[in-house]
Each structure stands twice: as structure tokens, then as C-alpha cells.
C-alpha positions as CSV (number, residue, x, y, z in Angstrom):
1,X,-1.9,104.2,6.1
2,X,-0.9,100.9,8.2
3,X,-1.1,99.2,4.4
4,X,1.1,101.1,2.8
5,X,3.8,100.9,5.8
6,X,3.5,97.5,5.6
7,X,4.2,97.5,1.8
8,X,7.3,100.3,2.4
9,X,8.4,97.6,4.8
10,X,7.8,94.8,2.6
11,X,9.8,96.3,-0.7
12,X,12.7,94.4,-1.4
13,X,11.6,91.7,0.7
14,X,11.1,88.0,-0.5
15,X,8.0,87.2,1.0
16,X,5.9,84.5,1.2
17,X,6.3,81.1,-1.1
18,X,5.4,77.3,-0.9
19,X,8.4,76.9,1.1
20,X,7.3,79.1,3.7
21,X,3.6,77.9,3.7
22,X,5.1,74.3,4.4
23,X,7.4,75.9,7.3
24,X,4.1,77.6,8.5
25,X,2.1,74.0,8.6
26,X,5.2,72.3,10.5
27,X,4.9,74.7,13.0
28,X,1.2,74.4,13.4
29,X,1.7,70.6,13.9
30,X,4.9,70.9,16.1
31,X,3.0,73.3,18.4
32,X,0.0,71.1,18.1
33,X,2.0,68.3,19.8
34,X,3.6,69.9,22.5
35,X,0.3,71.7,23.6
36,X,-1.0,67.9,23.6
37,X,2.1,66.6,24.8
38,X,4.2,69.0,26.5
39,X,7.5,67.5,25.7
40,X,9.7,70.7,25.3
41,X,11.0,69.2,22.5
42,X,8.4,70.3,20.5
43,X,7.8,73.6,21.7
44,X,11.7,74.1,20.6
45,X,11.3,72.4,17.2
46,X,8.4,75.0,16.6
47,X,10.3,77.9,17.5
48,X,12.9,77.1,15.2
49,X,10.5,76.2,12.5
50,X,9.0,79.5,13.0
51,X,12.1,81.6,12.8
52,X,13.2,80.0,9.7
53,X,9.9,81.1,8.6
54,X,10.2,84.7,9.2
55,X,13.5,84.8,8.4
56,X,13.3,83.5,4.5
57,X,9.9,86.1,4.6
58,X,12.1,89.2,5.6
59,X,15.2,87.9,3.4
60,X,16.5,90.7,0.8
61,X,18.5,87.3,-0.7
62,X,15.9,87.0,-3.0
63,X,18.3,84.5,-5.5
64,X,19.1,82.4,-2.0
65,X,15.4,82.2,-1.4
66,X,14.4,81.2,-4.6
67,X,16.7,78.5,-5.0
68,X,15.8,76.7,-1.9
69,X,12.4,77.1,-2.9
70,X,13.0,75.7,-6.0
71,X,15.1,72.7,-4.5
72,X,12.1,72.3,-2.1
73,X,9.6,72.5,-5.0
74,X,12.0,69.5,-6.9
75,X,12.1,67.4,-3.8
76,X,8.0,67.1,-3.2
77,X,7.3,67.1,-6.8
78,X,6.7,63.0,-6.8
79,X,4.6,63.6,-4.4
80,X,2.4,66.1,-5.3
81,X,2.2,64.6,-8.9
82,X,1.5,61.0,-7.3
83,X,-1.5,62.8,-5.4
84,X,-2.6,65.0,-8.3
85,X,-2.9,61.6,-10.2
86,X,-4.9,60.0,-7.4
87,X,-7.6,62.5,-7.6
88,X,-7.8,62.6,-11.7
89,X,-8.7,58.8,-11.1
90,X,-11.2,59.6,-8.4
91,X,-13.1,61.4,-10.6
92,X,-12.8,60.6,-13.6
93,X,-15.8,57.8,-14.2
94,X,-15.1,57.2,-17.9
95,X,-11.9,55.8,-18.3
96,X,-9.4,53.2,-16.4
97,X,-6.0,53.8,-15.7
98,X,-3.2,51.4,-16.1
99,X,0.6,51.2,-15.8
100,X,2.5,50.1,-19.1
101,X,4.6,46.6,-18.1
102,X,7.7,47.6,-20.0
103,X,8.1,51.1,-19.3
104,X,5.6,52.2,-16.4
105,X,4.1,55.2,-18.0
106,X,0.2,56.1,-17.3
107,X,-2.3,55.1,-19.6
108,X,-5.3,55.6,-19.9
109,X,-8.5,53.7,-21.8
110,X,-12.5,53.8,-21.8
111,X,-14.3,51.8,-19.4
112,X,-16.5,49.1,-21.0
113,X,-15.0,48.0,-23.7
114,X,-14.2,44.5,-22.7
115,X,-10.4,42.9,-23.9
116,X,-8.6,45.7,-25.7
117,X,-5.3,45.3,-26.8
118,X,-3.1,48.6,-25.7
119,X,-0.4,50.0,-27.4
120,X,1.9,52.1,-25.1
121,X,2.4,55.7,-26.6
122,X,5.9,56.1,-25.2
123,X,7.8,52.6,-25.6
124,X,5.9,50.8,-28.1
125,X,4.8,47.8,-26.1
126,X,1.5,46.0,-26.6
127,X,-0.5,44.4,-23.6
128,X,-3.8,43.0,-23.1
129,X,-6.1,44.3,-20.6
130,X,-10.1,43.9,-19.5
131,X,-11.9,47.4,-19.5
């Protein structure tokens, strides 16, 4: 019964979205440091945080929503691809990543193999590199 008030509530609503979850973790670490601190500053940074939060969850500007979303999602993006990147060399055990000279692009070759000569799939440019 509670559920399906909360879904009735809920219809038409924008909910929850990366945006939201990043708002939520910013307050965490505002409120973090002014229980630590207490500088007021932080308790008021929090607040805000917190009502932006619920506001963009109880939005019925679902376009408006979206699009900051989206902007948000554009503006980490380096990011989240530079640590997705990170990890794929962490475990990956076979292979050895390197960064063309001409044109930066990722490349990647199998460990072992001594002095290989490596031809860049996007520019064109060779290189020598030790494996």
C-alpha cells in the first residue's frame, strides 16, 4: 500500500540520475566536514546541495532535467574514461599500453616481444618500442 503511494507520488516525476547520485555524495562530504569541522560554512553548502537534490528528483521538467544531466555527463566524461582506462591496464597482464607520438591515440601490443615496430591504426605513424 505505502509502495504504490509512493509510485502514485512518483508518476511524472524525474527521479533519480547520475547527476543526482553526484549531488547526494557532495552532500555526504560537505556534511562530513562540518560534523569534523564545524565551520557553518559547510553545514550551509550541504543544505543547498541537498535541496538541489530533491528538487531535480521531484522535477515534472523532465527535458530541463535531462539536459543538465546530460551536460553533467559531457563534463566528467574525460574523467571517467581516463579512470576506466587505468583499470583496463591494471588488469590486463598480457599486453602494454602506449600513446602514439604523432597523434596520442591508445595502443595497445603483447608483452614480450622484444623491439616491435608499431604502426598507429588511426594516423599512420610508425614508432619503435621495447615490449
Amino acid at each position: 500500500m505505502i509502495r504504490n503511494a509512493l509510485q502514485r507520488f512518483m508518476y511524472g516525476r524525474y527521479g533519480n540520475d547520475q547527476l543526482n547520485l553526484f549531488l547526494l555524495g557532495a552532500y555526504l562530504v560537505l556534511y562530513l566536514l562540518f560534523a569534523l569541522t564545524r565551520f557553518s560554512l559547510f553545514e550551509w553548502l550541504a543544505l543547498a546541495v541537498i535541496l538541489l537534490c530533491l528538487f531535480r528528483m521531484m522535477s515534472k521538467n523532465l527535458s530541463s532535467r535531462r539536459l543538465e544531466n546530460a551536460k553533467f555527463m559531457h563534463a566528467i566524461d574525460p574523467a571517467v574514461r581516463w579512470f576506466r582506462l587505468r583499470r583496463t591496464i591494471r588488469r590486463d597482464k598480457e599486453h602494454l599500453y602506449f600513446k602514439c607520438p604523432s597523434c596520442g591515440q591508445q595502443l595497445r601490443v603483447p608483452r614480450g616481444k622484444g623491439k616491435i615496430t608499431v604502426t598507429c591504426r588511426s594516423c599512420g605513424a610508425v614508432f619503435q618500442e621495447k615490449c
